[in-house]
PDB file of N, CA, C and O in Angstrom:
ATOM      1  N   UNK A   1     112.713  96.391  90.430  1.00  0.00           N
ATOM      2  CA  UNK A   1     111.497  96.782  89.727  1.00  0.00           C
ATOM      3  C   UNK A   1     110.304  96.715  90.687  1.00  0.00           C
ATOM      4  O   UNK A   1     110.210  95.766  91.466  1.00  0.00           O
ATOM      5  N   UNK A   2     109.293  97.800  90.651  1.00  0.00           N
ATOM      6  CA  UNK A   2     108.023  97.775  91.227  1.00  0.00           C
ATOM      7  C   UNK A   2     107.567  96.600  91.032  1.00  0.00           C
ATOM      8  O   UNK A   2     108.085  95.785  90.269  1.00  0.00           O
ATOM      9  N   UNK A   3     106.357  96.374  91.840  1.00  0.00           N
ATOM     10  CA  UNK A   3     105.254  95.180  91.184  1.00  0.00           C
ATOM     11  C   UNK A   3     104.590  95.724  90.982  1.00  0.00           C
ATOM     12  O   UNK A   3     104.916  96.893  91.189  1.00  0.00           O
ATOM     13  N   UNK A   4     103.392  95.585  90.535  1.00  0.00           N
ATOM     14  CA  UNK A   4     102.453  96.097  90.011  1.00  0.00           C
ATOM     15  C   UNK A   4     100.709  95.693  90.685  1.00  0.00           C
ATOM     16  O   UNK A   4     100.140  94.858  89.982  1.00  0.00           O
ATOM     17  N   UNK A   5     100.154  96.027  91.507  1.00  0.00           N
ATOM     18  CA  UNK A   5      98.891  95.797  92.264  1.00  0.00           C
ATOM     19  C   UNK A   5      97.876  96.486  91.514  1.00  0.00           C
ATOM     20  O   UNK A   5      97.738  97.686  91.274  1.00  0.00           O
ATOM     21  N   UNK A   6      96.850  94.971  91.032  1.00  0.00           N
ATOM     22  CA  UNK A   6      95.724  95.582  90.651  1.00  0.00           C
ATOM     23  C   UNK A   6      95.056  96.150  91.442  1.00  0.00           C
ATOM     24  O   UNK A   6      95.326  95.718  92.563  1.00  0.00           O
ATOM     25  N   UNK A   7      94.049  97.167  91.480  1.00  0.00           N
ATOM     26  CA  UNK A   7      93.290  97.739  92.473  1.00  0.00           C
ATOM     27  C   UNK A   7      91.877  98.238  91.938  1.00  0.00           C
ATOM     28  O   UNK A   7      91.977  98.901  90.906  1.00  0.00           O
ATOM     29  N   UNK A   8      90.414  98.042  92.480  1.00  0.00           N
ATOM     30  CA  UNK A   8      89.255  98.421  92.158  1.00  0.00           C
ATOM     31  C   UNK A   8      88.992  99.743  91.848  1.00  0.00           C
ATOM     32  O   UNK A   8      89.339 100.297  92.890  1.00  0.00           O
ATOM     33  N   UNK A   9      88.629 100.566  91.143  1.00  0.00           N
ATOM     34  CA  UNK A   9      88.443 101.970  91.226  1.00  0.00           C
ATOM     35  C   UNK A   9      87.576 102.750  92.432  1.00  0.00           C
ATOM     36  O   UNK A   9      87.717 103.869  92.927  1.00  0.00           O
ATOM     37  N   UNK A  10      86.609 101.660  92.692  1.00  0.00           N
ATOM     38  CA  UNK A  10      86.250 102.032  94.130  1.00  0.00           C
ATOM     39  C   UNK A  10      86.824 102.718  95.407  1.00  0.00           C
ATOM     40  O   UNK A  10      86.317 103.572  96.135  1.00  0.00           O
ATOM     41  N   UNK A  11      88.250 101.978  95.471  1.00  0.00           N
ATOM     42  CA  UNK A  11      89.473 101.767  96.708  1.00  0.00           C
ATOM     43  C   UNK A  11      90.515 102.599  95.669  1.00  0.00           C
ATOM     44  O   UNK A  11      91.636 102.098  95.576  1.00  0.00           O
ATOM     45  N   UNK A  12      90.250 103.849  94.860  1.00  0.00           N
ATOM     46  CA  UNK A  12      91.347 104.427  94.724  1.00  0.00           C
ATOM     47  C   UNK A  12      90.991 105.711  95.790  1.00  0.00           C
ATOM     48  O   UNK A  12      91.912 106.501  95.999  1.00  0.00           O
ATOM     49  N   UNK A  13      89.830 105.919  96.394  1.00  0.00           N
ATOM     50  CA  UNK A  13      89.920 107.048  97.108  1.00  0.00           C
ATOM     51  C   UNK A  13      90.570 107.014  98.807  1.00  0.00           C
ATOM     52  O   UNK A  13      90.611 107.700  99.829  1.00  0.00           O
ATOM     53  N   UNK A  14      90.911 106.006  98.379  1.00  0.00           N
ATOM     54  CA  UNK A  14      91.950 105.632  99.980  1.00  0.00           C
ATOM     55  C   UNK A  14      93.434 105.849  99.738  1.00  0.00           C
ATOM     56  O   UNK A  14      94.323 105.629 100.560  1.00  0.00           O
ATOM     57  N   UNK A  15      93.599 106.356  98.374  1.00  0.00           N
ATOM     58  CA  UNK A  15      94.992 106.566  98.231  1.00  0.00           C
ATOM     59  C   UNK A  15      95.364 107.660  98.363  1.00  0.00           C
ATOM     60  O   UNK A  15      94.511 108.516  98.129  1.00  0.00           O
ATOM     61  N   UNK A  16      96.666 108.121  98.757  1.00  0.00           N
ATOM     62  CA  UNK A  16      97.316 109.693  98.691  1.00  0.00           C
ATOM     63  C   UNK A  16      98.194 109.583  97.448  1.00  0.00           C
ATOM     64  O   UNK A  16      98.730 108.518  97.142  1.00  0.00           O
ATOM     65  N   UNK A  17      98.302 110.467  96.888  1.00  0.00           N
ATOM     66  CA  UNK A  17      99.352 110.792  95.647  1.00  0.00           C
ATOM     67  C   UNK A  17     100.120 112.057  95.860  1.00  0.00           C
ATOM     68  O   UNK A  17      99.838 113.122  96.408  1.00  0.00           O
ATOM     69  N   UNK A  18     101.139 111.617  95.276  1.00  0.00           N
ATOM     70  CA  UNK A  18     102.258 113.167  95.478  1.00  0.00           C
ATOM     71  C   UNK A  18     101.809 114.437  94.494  1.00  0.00           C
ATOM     72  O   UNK A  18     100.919 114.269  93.659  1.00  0.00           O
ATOM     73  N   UNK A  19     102.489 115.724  94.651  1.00  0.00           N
ATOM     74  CA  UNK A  19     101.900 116.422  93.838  1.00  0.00           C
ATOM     75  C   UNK A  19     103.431 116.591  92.283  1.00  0.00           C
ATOM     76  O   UNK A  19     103.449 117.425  91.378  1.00  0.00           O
ATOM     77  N   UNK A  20     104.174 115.778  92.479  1.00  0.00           N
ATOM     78  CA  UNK A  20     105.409 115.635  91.862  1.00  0.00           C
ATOM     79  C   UNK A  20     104.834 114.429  90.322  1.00  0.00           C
ATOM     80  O   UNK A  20     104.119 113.432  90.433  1.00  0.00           O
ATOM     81  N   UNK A  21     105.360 114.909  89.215  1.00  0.00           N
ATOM     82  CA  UNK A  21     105.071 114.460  88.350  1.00  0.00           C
ATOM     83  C   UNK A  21     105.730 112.716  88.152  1.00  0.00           C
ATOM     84  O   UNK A  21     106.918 112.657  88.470  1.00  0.00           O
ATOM     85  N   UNK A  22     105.332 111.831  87.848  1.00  0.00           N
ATOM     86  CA  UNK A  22     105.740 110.514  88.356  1.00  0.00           C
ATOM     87  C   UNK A  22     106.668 110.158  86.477  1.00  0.00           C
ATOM     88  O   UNK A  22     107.194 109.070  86.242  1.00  0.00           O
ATOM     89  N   UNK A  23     106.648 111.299  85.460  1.00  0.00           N
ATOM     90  CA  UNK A  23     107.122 110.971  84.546  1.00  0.00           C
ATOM     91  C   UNK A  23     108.162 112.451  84.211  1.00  0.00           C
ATOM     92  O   UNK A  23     107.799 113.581  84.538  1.00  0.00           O
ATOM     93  N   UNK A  24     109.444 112.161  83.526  1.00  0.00           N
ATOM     94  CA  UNK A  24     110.300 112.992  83.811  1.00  0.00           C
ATOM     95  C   UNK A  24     110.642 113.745  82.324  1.00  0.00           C
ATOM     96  O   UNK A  24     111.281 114.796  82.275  1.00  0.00           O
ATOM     97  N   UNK A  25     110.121 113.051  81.126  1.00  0.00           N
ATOM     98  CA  UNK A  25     110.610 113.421  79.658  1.00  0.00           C
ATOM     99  C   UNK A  25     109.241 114.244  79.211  1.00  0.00           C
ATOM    100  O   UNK A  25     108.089 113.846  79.380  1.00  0.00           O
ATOM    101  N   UNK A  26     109.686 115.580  78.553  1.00  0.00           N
ATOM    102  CA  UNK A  26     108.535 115.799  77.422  1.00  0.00           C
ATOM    103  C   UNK A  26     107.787 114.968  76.643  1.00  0.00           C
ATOM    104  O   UNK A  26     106.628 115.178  76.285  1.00  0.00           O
ATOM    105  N   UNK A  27     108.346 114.184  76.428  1.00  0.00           N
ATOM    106  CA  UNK A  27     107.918 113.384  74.974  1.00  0.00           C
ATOM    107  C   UNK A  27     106.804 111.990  76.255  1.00  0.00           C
ATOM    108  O   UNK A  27     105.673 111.506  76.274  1.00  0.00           O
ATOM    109  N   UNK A  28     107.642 111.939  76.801  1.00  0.00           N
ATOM    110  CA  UNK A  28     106.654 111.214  77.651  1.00  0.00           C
ATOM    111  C   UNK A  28     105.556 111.528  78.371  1.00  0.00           C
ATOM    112  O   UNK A  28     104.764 110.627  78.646  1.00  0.00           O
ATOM    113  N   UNK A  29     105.264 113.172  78.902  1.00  0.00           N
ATOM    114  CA  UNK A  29     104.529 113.346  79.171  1.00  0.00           C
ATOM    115  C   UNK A  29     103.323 113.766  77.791  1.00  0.00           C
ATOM    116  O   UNK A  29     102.109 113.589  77.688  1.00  0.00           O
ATOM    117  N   UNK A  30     104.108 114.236  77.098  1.00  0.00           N
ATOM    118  CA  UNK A  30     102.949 113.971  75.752  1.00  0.00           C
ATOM    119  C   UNK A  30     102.217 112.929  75.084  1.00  0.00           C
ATOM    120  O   UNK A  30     101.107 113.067  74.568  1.00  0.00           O
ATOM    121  N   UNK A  31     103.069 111.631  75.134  1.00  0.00           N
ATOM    122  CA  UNK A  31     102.525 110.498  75.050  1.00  0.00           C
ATOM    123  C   UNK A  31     101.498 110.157  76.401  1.00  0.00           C
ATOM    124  O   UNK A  31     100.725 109.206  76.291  1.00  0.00           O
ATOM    125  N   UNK A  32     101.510 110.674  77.217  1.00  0.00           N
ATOM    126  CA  UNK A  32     100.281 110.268  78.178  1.00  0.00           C
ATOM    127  C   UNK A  32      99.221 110.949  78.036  1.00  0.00           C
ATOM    128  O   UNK A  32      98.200 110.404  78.455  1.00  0.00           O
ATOM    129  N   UNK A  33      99.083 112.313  77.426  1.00  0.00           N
ATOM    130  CA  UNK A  33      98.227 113.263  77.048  1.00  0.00           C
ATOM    131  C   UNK A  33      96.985 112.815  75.880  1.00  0.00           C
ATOM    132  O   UNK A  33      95.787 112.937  75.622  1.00  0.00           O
ATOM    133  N   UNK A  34      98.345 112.171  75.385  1.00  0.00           N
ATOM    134  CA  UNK A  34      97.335 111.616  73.802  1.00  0.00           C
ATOM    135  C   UNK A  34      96.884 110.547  74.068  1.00  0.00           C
ATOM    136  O   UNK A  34      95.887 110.193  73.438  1.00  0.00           O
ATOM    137  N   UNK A  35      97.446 109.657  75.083  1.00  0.00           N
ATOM    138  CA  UNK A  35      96.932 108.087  75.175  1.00  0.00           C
ATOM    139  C   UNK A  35      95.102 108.603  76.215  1.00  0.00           C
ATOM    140  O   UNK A  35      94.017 108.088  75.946  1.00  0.00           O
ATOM    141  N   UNK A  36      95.299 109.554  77.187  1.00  0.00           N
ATOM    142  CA  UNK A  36      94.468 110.055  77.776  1.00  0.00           C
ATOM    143  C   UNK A  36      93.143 110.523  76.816  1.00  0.00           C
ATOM    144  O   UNK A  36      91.919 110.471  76.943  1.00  0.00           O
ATOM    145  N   UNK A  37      94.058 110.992  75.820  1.00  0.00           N
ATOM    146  CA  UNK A  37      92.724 111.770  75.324  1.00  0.00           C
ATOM    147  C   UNK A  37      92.088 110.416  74.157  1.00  0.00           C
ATOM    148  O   UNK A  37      90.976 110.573  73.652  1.00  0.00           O
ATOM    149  N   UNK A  38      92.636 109.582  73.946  1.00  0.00           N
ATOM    150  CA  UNK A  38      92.312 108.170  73.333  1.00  0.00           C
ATOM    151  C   UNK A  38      91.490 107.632  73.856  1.00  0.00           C
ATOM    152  O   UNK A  38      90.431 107.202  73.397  1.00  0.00           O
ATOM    153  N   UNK A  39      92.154 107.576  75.535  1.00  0.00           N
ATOM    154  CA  UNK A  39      90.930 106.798  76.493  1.00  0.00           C
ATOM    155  C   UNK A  39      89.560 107.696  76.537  1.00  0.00           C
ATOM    156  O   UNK A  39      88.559 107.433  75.870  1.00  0.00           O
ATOM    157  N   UNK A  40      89.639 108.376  77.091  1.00  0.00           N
ATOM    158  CA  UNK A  40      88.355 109.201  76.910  1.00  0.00           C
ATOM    159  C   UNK A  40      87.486 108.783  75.804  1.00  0.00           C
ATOM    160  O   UNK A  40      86.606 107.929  75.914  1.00  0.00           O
ATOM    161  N   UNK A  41      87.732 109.331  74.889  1.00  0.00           N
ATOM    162  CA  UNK A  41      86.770 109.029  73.260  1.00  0.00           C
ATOM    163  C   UNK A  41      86.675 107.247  73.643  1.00  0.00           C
ATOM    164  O   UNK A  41      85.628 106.677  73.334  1.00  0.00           O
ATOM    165  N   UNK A  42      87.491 106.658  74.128  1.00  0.00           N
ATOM    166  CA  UNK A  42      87.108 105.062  73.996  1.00  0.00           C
ATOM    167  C   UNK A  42      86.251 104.764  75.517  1.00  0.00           C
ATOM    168  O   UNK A  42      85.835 103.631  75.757  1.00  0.00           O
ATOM    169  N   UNK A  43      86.057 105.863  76.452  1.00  0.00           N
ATOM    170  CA  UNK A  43      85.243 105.921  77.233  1.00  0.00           C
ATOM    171  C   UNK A  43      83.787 106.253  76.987  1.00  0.00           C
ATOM    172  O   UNK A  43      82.792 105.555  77.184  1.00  0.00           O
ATOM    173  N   UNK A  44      83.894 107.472  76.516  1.00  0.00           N
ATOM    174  CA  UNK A  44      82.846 107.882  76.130  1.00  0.00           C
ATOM    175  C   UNK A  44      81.470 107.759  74.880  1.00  0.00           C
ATOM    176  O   UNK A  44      80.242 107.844  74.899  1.00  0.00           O
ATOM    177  N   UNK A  45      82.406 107.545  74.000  1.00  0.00           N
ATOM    178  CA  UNK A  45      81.834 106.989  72.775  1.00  0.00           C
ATOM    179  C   UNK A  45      81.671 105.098  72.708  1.00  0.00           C
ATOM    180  O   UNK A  45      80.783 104.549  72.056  1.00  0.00           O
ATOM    181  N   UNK A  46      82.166 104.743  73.090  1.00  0.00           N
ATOM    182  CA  UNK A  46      82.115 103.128  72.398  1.00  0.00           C
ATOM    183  C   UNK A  46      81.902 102.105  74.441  1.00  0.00           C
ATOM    184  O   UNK A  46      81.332 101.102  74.870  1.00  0.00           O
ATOM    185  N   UNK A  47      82.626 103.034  74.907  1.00  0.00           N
ATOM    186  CA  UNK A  47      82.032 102.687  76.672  1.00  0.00           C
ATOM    187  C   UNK A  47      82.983 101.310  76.867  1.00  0.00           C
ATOM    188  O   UNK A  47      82.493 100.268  77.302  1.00  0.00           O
ATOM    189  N   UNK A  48      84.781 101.464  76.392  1.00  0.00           N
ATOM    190  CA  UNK A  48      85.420 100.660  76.338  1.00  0.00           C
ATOM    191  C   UNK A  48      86.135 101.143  77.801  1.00  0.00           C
ATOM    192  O   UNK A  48      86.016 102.156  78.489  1.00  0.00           O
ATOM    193  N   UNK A  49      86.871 100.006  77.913  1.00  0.00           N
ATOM    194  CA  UNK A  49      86.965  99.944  79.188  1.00  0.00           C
ATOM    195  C   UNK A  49      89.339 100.044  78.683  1.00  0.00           C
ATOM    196  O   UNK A  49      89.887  99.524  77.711  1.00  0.00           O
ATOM    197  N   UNK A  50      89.986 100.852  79.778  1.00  0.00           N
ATOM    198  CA  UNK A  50      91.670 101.015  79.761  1.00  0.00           C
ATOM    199  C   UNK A  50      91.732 100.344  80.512  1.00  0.00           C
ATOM    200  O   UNK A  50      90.801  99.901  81.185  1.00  0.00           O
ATOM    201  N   UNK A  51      93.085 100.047  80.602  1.00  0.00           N
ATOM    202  CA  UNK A  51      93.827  99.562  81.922  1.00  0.00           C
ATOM    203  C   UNK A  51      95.143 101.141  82.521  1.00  0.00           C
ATOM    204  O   UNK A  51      96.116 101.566  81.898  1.00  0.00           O
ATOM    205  N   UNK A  52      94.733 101.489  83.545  1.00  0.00           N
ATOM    206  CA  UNK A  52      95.694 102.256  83.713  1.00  0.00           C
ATOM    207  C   UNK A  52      96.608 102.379  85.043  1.00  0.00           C
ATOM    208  O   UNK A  52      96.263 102.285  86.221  1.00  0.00           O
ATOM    209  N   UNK A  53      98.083 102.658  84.394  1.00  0.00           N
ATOM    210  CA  UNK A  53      98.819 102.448  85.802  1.00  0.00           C
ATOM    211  C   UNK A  53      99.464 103.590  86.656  1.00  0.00           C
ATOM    212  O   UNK A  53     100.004 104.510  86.043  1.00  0.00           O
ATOM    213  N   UNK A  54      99.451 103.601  87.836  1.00  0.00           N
ATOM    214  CA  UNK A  54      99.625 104.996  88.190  1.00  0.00           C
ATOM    215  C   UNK A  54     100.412 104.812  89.611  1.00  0.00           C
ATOM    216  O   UNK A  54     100.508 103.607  89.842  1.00  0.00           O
ATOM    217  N   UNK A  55     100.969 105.554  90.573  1.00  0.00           N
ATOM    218  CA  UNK A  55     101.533 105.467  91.338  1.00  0.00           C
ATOM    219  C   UNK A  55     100.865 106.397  92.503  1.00  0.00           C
ATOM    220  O   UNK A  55     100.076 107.321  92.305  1.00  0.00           O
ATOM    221  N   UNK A  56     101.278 106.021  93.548  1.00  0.00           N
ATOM    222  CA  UNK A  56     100.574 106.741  95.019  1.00  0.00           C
ATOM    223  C   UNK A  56     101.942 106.998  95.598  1.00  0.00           C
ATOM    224  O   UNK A  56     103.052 106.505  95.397  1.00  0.00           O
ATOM    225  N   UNK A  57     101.415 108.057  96.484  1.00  0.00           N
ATOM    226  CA  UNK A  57     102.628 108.482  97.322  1.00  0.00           C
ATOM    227  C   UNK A  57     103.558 108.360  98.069  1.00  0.00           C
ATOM    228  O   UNK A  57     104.336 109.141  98.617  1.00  0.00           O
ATOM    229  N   UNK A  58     103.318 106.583  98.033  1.00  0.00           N
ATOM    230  CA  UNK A  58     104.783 106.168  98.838  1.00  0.00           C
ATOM    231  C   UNK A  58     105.170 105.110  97.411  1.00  0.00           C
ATOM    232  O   UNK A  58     105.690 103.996  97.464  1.00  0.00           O
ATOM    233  N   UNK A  59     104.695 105.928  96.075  1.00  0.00           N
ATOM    234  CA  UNK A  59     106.000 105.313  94.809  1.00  0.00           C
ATOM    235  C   UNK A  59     105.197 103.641  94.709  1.00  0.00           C
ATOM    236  O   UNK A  59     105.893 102.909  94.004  1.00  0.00           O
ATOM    237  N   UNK A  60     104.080 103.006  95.184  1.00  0.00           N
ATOM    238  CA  UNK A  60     103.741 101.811  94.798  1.00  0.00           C
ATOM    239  C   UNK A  60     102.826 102.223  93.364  1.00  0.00           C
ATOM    240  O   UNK A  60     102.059 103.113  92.997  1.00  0.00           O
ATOM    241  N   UNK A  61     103.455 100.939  92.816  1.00  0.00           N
ATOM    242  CA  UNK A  61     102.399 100.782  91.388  1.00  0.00           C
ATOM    243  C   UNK A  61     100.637 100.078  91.544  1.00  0.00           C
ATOM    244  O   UNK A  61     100.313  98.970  91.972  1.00  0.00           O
ATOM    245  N   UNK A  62      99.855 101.070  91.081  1.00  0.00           N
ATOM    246  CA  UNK A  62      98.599 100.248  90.760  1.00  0.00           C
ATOM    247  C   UNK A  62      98.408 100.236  89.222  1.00  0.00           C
ATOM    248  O   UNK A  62      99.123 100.819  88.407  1.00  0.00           O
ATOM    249  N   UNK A  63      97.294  99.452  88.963  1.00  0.00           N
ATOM    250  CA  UNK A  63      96.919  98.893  87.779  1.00  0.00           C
ATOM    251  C   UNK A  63      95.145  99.084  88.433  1.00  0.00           C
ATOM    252  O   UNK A  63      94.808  98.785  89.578  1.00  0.00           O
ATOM    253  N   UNK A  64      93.940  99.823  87.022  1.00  0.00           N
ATOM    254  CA  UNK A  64      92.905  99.819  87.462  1.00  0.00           C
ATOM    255  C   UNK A  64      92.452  99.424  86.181  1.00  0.00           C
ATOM    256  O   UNK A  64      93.382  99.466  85.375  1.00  0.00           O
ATOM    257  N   UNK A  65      91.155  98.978  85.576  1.00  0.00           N
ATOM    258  CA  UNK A  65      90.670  98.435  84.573  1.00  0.00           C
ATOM    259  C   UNK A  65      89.515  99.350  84.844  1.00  0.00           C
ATOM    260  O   UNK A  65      88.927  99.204  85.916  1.00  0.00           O
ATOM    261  N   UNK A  66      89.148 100.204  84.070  1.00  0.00           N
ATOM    262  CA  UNK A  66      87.786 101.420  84.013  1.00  0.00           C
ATOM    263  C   UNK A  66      87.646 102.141  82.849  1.00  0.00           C
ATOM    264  O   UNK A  66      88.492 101.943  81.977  1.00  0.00           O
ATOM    265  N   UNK A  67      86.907 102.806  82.676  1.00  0.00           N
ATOM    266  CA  UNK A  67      86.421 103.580  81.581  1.00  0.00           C
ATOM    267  C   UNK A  67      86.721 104.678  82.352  1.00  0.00           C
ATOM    268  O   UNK A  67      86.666 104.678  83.581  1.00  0.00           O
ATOM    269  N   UNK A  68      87.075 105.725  81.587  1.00  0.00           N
ATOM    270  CA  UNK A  68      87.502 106.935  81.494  1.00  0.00           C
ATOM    271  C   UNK A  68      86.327 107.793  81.107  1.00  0.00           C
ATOM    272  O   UNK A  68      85.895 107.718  79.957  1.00  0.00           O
ATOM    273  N   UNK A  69      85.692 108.735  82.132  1.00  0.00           N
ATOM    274  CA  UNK A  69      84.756 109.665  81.884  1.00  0.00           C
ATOM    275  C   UNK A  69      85.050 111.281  81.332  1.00  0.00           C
ATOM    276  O   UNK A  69      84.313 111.970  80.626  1.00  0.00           O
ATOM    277  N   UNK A  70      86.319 111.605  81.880  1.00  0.00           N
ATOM    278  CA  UNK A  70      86.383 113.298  81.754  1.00  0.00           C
ATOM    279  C   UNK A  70      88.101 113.402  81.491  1.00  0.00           C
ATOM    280  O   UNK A  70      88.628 112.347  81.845  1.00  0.00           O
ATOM    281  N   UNK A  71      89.002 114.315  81.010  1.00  0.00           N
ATOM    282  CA  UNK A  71      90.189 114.461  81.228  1.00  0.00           C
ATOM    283  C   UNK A  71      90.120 115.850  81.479  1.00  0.00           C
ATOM    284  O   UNK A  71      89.502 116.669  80.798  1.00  0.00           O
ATOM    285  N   UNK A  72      90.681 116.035  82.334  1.00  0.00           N
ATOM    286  CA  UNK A  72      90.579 117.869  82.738  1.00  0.00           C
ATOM    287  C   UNK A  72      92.542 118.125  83.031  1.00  0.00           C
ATOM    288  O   UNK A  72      93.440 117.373  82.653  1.00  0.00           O
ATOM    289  N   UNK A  73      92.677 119.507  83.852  1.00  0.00           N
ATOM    290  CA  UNK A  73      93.977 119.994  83.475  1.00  0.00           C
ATOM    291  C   UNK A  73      95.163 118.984  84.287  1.00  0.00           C
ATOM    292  O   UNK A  73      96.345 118.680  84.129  1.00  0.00           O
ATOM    293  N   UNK A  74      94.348 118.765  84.987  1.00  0.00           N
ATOM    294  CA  UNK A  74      95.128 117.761  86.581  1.00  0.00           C
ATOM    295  C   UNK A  74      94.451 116.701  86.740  1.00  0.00           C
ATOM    296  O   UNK A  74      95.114 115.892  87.389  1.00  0.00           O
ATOM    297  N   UNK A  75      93.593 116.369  86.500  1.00  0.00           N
ATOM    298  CA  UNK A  75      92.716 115.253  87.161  1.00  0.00           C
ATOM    299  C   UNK A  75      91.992 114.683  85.842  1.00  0.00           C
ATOM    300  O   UNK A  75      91.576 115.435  84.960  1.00  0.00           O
ATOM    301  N   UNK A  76      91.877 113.243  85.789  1.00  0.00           N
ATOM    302  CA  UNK A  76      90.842 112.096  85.680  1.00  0.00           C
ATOM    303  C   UNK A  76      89.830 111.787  86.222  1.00  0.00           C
ATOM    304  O   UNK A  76      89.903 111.294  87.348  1.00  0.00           O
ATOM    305  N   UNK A  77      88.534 111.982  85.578  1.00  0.00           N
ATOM    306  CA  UNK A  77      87.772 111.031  86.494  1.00  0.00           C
ATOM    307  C   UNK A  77      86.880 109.952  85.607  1.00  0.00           C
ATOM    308  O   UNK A  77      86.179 110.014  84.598  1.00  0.00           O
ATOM    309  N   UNK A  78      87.352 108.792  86.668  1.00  0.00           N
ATOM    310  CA  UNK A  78      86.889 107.660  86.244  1.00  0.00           C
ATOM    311  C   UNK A  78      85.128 107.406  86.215  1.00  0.00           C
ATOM    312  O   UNK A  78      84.321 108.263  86.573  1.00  0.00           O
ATOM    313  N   UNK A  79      84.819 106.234  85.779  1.00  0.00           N
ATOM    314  CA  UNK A  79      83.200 106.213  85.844  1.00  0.00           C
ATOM    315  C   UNK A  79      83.313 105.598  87.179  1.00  0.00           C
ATOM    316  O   UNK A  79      84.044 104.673  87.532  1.00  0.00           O
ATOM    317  N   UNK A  80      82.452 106.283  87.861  1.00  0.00           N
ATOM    318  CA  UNK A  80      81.586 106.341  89.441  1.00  0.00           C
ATOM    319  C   UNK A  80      82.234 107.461  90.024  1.00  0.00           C
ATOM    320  O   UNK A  80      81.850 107.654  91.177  1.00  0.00           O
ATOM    321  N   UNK A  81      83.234 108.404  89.547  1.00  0.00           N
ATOM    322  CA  UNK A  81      82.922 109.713  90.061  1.00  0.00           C
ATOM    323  C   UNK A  81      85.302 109.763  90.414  1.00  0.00           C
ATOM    324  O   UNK A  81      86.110 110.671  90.606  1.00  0.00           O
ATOM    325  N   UNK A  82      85.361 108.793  90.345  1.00  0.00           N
ATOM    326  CA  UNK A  82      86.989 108.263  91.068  1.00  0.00           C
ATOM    327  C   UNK A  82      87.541 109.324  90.431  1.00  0.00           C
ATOM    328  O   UNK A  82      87.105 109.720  89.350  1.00  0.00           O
ATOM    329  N   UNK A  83      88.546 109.871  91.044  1.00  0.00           N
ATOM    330  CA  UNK A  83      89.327 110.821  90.246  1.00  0.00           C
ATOM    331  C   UNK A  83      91.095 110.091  90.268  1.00  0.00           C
ATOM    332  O   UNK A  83      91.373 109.197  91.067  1.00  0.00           O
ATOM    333  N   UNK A  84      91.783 110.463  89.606  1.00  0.00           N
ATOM    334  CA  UNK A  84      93.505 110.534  89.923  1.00  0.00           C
ATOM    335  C   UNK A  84      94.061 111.732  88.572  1.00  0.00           C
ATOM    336  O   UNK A  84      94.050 112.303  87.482  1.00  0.00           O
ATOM    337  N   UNK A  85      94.512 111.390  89.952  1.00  0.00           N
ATOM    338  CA  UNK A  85      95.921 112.781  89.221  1.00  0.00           C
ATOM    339  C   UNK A  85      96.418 112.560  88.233  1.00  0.00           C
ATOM    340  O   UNK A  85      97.171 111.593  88.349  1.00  0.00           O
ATOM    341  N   UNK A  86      96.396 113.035  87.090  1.00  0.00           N
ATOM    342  CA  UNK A  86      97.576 113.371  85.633  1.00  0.00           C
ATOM    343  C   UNK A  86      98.865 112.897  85.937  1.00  0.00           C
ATOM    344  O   UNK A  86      99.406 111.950  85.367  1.00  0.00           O
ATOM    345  N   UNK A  87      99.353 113.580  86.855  1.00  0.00           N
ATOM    346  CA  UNK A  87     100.512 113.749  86.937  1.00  0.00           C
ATOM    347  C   UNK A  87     101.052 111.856  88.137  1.00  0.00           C
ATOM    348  O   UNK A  87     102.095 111.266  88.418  1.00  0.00           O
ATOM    349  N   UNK A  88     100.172 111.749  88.301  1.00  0.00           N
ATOM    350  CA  UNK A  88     100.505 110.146  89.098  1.00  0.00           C
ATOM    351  C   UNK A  88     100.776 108.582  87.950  1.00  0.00           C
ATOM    352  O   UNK A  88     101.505 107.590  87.971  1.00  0.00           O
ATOM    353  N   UNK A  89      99.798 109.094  87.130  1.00  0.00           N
ATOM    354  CA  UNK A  89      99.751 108.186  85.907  1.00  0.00           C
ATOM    355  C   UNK A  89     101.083 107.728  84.885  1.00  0.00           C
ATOM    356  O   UNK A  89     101.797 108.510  84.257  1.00  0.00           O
ATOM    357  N   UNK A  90     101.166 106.555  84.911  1.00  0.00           N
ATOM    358  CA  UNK A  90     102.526 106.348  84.196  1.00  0.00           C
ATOM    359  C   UNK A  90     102.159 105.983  82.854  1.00  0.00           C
ATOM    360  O   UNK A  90     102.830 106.448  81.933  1.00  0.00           O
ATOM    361  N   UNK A  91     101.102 105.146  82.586  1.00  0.00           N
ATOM    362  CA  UNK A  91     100.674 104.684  81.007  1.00  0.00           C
ATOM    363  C   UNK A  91      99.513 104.190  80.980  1.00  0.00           C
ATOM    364  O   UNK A  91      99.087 103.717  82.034  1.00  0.00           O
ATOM    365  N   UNK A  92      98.856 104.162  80.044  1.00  0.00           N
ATOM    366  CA  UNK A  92      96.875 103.781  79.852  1.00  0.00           C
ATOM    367  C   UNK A  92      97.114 102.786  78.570  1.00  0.00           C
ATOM    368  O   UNK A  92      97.645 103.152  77.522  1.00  0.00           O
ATOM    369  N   UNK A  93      96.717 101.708  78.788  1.00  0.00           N
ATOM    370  CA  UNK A  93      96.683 100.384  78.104  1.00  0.00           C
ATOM    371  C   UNK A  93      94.881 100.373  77.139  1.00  0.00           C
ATOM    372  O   UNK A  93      94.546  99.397  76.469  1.00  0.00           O
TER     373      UNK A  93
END
């Protein structure tokens, strides 16, 4: 099993990510869609803060604690501008 490394949202722009989807089921990638679009509204409206975990391109797990500003077709971006990939994201707490 991975471990899991918390990491600042600051220091996610030092990461590379693959362009390969890090989740393999329909149903799972739909469940990240909706948990996404959850975070958002709990970003935007109430200024609550996720925990979300996602993977970089050599397959290590992070963990970031942020508010969620935007969900677009490919990309996240976090509050202070941070972006990650859709497709890197494994689950939003």
């Amino acid at each position: 099993m991975k471990t899991l490394e918390k990491i600042n949202k600051e220091n996610i722009k030092d990461l590379k990510f693959t362009l390969t989807d890090v989740l393999d089921s329909p149903e799972a990638k739909k469940m990240r869609a909706a948990d996404l679009h959850r975070a958002l509204i709990l970003g935007n409206l109430l200024q609550n803060k996720v925990q979300i975990v996602f993977e970089d391109k050599y397959q290590k797990l992070y963990e970031v604690d942020t508010t969620v500003w935007a969900v677009g077709d490919r990309f996240i971006t976090l509050k202070g501008g941070m972006h990650i990939p859709i497709n890197a994201i494994h689950g939003i707490n």
